[in-house]
Backbone as a ProteinNet text record, in pm:
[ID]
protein_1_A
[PRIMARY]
XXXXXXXXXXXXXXXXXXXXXXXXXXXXXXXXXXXXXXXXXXXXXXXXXXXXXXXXXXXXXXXXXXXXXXXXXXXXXXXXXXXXXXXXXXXXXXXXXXXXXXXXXXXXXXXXXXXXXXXXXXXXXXXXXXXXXXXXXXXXXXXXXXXXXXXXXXXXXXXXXXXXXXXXXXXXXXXXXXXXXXXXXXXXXXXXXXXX
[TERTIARY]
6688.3	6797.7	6787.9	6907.8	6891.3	6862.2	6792.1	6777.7	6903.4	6985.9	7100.4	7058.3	7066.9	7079.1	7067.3	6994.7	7025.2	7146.8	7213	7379	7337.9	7404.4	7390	7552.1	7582.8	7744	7738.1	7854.6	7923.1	7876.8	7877.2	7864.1	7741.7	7619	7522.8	7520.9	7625.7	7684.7	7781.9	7914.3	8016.3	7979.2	7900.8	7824.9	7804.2	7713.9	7620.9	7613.5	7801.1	7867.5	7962.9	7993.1	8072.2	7968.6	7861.8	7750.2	7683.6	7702.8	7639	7768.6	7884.7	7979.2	8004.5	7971.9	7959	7855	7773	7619.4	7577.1	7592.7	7590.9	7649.4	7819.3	7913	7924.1	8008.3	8039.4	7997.6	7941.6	7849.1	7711.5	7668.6	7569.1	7532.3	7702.4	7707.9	7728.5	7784.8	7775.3	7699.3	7603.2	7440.5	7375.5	7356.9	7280.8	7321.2	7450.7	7539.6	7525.4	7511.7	7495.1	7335.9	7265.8	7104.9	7106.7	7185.8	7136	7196.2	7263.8	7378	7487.6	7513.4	7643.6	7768.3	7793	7867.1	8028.8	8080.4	8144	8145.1	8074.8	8100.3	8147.1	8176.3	8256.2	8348.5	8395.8	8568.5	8689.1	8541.5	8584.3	8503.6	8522.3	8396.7	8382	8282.9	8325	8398.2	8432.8	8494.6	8428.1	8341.8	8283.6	8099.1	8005	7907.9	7857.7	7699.8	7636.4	7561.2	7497	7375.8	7253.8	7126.6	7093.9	6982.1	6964.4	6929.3	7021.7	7123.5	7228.4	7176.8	7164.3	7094.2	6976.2	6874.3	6743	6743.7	6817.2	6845.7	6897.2	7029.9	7069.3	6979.8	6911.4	6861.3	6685.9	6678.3	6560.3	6620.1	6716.5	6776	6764.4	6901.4	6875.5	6702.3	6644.5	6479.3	6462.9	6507.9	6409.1	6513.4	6619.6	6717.1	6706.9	6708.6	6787.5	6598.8	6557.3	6447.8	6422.1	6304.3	6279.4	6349.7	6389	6473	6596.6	6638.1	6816.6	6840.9	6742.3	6788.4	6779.5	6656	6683	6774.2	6816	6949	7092.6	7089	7188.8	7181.8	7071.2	7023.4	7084.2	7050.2	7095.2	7222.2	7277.3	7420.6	7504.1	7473.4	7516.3	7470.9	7404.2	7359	7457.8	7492	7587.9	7686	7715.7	7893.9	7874	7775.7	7784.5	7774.8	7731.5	7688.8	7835.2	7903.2	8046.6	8151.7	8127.9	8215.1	8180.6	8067.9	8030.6	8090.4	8091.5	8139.5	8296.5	8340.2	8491.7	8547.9	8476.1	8531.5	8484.8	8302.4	8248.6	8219.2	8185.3	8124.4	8294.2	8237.9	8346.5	8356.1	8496	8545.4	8447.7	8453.7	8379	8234	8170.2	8038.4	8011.6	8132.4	8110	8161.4	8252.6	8269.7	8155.3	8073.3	7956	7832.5	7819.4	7659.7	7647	7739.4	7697.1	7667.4	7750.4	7709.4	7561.1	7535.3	7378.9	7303.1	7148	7049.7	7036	6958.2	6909.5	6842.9	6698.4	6684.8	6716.5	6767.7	6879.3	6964.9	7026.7	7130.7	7101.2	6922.7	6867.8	6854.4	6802.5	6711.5	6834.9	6982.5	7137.4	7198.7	7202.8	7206.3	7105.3	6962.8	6908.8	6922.4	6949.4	6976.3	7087	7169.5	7275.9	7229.4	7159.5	7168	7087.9	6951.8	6899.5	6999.9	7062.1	7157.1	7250.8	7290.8	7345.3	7234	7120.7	7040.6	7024	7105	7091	7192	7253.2	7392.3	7349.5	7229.7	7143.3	7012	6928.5	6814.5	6804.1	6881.6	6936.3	6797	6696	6568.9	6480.3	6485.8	6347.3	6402.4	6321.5	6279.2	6326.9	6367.7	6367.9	6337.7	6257.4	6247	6203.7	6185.1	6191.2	6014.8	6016.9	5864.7	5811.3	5701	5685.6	5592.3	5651.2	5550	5673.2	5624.2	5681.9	5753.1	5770.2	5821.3	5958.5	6080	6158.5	6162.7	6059.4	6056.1	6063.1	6151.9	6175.9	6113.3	6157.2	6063.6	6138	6159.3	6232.1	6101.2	6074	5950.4	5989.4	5985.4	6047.4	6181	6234.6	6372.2	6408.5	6475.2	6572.4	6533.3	6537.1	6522.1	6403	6302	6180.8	6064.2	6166	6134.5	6134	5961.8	5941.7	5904.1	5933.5	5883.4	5781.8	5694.6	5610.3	5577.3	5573.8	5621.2	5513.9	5478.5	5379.6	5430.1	5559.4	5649.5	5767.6	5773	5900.2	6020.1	6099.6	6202	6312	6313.1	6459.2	6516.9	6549.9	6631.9	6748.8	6811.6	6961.3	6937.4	6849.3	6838.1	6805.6	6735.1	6674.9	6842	6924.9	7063.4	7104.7	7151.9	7251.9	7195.8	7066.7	7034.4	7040.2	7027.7	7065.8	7156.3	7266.9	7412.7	7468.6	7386.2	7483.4	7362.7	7254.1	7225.7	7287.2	7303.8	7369.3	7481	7574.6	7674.1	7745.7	7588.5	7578.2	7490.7	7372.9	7234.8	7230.7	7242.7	7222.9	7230	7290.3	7298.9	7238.7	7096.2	7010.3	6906.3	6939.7	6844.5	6837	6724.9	6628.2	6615.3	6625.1	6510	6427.1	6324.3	6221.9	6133.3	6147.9	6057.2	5937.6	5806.2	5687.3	5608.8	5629.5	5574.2	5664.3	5580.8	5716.5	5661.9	5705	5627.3	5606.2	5717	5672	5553.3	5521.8	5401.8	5259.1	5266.3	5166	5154.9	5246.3	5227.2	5325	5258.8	5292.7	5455.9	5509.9	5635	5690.7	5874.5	5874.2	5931.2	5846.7	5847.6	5996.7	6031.8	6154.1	6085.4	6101.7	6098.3	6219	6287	6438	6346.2	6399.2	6348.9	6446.3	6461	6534.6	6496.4
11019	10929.8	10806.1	10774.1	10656.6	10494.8	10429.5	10271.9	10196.7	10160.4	10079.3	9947.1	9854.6	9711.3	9674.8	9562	9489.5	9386.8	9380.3	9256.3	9151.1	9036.3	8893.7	8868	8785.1	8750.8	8663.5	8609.2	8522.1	8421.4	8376.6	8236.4	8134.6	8246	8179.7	8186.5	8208.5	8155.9	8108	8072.6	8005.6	7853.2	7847.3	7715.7	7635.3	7704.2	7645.8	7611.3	7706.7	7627	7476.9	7511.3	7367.5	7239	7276.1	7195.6	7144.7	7205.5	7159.9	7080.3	7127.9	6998.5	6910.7	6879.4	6761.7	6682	6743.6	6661.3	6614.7	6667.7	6716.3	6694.3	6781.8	6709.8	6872.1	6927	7030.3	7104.8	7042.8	7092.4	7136.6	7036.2	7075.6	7262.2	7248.9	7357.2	7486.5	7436.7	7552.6	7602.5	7488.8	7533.1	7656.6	7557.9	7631.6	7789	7790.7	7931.3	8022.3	7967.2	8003.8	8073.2	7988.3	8027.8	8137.7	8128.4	8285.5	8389.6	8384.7	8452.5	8542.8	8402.5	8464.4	8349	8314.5	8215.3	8288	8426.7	8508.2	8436.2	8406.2	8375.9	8213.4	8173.3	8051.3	8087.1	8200.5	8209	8304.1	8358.8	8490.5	8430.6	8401.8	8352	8495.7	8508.7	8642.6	8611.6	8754.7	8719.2	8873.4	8910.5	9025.8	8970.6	9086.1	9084.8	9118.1	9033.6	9022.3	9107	9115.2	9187.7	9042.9	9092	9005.6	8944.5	9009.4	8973	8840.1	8852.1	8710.2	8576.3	8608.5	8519.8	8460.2	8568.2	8500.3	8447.2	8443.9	8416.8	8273.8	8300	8119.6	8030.1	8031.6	7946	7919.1	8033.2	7995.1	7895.3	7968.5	7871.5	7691.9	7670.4	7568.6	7494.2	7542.2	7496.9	7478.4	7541.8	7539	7447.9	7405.3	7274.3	7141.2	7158.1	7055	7000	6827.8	6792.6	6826	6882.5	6918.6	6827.1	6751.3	6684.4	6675.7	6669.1	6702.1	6801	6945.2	7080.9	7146.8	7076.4	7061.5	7037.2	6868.9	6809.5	6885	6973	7066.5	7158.9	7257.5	7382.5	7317.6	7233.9	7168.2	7148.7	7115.3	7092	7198.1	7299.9	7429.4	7513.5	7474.2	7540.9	7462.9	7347.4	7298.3	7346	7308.3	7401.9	7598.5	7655.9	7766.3	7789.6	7707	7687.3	7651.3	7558.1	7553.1	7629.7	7706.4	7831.1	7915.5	7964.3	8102	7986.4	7875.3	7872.2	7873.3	7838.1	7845.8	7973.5	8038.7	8221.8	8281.1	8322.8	8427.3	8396.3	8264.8	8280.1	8312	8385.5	8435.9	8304	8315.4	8190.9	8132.3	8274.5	8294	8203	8277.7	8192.6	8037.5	7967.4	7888.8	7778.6	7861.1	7781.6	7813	7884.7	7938.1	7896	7891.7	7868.8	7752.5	7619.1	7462.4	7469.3	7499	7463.5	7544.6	7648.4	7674.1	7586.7	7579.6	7518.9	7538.8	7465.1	7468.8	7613.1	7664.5	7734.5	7884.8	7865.5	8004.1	7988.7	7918.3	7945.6	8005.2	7895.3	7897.8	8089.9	8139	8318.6	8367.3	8351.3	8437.1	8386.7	8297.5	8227.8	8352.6	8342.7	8381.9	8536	8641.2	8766.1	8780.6	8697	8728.3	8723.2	8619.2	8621.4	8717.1	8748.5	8895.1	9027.3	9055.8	9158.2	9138.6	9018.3	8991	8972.2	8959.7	8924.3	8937.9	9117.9	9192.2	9111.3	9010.2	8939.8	8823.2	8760.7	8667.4	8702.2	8781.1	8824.5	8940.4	8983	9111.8	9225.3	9215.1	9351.4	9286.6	9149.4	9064.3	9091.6	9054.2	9108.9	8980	8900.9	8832.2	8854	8790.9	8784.6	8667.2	8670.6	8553.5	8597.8	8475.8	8459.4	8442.5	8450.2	8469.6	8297	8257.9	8155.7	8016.2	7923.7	7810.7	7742.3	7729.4	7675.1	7765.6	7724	7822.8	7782.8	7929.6	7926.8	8131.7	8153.2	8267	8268.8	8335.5	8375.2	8498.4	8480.6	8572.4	8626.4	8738.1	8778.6	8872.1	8830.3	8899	8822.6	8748.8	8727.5	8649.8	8624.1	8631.8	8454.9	8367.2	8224.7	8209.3	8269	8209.6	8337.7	8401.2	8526.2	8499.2	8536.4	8519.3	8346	8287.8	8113.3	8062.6	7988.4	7902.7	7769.3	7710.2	7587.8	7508.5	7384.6	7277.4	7238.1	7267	7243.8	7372	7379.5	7490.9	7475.5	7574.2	7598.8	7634.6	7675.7	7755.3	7643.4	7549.3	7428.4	7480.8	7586.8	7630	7711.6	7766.9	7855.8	7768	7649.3	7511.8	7462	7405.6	7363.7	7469.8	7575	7679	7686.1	7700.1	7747.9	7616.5	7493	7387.5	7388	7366.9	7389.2	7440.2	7558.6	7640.2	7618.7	7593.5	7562.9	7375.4	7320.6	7164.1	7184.4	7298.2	7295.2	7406.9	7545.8	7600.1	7562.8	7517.8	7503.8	7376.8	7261.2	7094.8	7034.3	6948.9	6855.7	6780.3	6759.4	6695.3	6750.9	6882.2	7005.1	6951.9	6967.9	6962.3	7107.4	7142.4	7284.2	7232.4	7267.8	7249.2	7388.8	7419.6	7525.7	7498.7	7536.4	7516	7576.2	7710.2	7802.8	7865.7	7871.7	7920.2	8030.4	8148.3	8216.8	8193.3	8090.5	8002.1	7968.1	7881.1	7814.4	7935.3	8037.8	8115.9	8198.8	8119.7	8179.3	8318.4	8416	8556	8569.1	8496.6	8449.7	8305.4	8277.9	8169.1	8183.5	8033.8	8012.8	7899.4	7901.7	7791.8	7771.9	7638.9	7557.6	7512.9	7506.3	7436.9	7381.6	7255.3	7128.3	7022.2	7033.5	6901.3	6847.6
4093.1	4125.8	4037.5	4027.7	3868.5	3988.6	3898.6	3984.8	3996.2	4100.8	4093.3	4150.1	4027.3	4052.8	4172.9	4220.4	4324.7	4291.7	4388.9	4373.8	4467.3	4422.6	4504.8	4508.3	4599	4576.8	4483.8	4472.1	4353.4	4349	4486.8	4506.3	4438.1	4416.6	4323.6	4178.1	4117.8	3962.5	3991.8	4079.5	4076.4	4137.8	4212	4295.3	4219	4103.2	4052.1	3948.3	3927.7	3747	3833.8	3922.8	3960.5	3988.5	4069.8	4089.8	3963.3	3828.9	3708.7	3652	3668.7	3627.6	3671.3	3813.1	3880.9	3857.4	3831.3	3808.8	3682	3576	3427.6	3330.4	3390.9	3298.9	3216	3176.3	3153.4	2991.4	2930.5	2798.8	2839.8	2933.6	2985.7	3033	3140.3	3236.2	3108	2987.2	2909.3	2844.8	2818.8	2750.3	2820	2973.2	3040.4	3101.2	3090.5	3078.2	2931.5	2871.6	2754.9	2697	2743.9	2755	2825.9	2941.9	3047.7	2990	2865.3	2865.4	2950.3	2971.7	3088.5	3069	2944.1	2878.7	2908.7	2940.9	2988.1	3177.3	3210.9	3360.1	3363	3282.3	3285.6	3227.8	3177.9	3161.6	3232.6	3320.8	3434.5	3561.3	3602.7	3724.5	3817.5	3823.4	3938.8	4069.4	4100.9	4233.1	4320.3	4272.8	4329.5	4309.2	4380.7	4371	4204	4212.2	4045.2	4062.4	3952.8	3930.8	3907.2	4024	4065.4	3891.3	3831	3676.9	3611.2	3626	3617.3	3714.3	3819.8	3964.7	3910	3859.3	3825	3646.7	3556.2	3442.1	3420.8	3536.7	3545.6	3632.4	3755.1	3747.8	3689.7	3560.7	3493.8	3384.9	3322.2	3228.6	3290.8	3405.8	3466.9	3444.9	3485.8	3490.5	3370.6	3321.9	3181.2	3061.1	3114.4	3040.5	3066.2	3247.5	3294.1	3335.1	3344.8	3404.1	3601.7	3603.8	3732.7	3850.7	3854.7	3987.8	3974.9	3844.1	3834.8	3837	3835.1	3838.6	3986.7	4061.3	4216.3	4272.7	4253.2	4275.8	4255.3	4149.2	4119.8	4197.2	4231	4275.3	4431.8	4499.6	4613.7	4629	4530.2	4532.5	4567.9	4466.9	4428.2	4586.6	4651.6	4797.5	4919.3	4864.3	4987.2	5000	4848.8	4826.4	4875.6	4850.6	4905	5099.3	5151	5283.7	5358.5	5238.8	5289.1	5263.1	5185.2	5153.2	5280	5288.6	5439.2	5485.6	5567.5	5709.1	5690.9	5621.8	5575.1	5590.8	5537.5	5484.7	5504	5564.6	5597.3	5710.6	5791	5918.9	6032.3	6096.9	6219.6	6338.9	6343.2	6454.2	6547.4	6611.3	6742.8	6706.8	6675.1	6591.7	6578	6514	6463.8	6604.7	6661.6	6838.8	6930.7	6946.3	7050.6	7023	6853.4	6803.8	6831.1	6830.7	6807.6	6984.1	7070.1	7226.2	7309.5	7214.9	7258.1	7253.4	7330	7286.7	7114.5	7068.3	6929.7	6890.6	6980	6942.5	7032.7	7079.9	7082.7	6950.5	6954.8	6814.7	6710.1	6613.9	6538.2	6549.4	6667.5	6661	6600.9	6693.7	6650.2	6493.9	6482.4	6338.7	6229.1	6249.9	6168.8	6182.4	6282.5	6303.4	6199.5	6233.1	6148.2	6009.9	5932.9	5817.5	5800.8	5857	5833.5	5806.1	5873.7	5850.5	5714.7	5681.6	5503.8	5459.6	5427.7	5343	5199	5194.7	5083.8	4977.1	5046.4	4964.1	4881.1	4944	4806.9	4802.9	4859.2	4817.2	4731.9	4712.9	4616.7	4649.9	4568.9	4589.4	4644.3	4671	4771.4	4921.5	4961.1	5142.8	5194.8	5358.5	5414.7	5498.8	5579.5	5721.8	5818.3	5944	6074	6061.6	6026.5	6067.8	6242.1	6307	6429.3	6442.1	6574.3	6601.6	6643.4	6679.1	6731.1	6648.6	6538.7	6420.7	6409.6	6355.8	6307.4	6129.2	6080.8	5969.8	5971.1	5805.9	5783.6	5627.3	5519	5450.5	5339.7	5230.9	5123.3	5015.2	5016	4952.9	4842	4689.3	4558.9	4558.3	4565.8	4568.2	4446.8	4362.3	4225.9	4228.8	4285.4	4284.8	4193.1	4246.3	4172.5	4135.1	4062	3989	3855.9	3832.9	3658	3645.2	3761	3726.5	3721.9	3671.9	3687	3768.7	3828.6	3858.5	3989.6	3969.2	4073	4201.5	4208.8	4322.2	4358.7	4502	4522	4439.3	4409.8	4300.3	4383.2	4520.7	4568.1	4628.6	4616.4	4626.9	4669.3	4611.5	4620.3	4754.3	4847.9	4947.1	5045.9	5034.4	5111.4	5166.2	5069.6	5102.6	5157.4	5099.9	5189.2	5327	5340.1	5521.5	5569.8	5526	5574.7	5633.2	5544.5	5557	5690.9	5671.9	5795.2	5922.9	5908	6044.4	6080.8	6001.5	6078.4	6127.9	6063.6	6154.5	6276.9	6230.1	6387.2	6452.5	6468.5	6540.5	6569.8	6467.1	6513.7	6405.3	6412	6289.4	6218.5	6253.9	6217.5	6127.3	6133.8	6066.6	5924.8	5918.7	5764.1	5741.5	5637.8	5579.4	5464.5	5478.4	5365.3	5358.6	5172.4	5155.3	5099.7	5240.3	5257.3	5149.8	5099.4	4991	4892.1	4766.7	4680.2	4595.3	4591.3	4496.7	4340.1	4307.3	4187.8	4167.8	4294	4282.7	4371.2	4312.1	4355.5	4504.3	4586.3	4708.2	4695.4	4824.8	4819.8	4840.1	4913	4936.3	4936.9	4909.6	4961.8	5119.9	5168.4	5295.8	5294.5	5456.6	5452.6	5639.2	5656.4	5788.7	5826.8	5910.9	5992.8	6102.9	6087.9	6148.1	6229.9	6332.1	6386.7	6446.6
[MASK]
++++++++++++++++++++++++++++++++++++++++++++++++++++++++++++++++++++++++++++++++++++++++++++++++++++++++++++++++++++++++++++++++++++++++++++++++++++++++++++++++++++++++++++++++++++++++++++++++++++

């Protein structure tokens, strides 16, 4: 049987060309499009699922252009604007009226079930899962963010914002995410904490 690609949706090259023109300024956003070679996705933006090789290309490029806190700052950016796209267009009514009036962590377990079941939509061939224990922290193991990287500090900035995103405005608003481990930086997976 032949290997078929893992796919990520759009949203992590379309995010993250608008998030680099906001931040950057749009030569920038073409360099660094240009480096991944995917200088073609700024004149077609997708509107379907990638091949997750595009996913891990642009934000190495990113890293490897832009200085480590403006490419965070971007990668973050580029995760808000995607966090507000799902609740706009992918999260279901119902959901988005039921999840905020639960306790926190009831919401947080149904919140994260759900994204378990899409997972395959930005983790493309990496694994996710709900970690066990008192903390609500989950966990993407092989995943396209910080594939092939090097780096002294966590790199998935863009997965830190998106689960942000959507837990402040199903679970509580006060929610932080911070990713605790990064397989950049050596660990077996990266880790993510939701905090309020």
């Amino acid at each position: 049987m032949a290997h078929v690609a893992a796919r990520i949706g759009p949203n992590a090259v379309t995010r993250l060309a608008e998030a680099l023109d906001a931040l950057r300024g749009h030569a920038d956003t073409l360099a660094v499009f240009a480096r991944a070679g995917l200088s073609h996705r700024l004149h077609e933006p997708p509107e379907r699922m990638v091949d997750e090789a595009e996913v891990v290309a642009l934000h190495g490029a990113l890293r490897g252009l832009v200085p480590r806190d403006q490419a965070a700052a971007i990668a973050a950016d580029a995760g808000r604007r995607t966090a507000d796209y799902l609740i706009a267009h992918r999260i279901p009514r119902v959901m988005r009226a039921v999840l905020p009036r639960l306790p926190a962590r009831w919401a947080a377990r149904i919140l994260l079930m759900a994204i378990g079941r899409h997972a395959w939509t930005f983790a493309g061939s990496g694994h996710f899962s709900v970690l066990r224990g008192r903390a609500v922290r989950f966990s993407i193991a092989g995943g396209p963010l910080a594939r092939g990287g090097r780096a002294a500090a966590p790199v998935c900035d863009y997965y830190a914002a998106t689960f942000q995103g959507l837990f402040r405005v199903l679970v509580h608003p006060a929610t932080q995410v911070v990713e605790t481990a990064c397989e950049a930086c050596g660990a077996p997976a990266c880790i993510f904490e939701a905090r309020w």
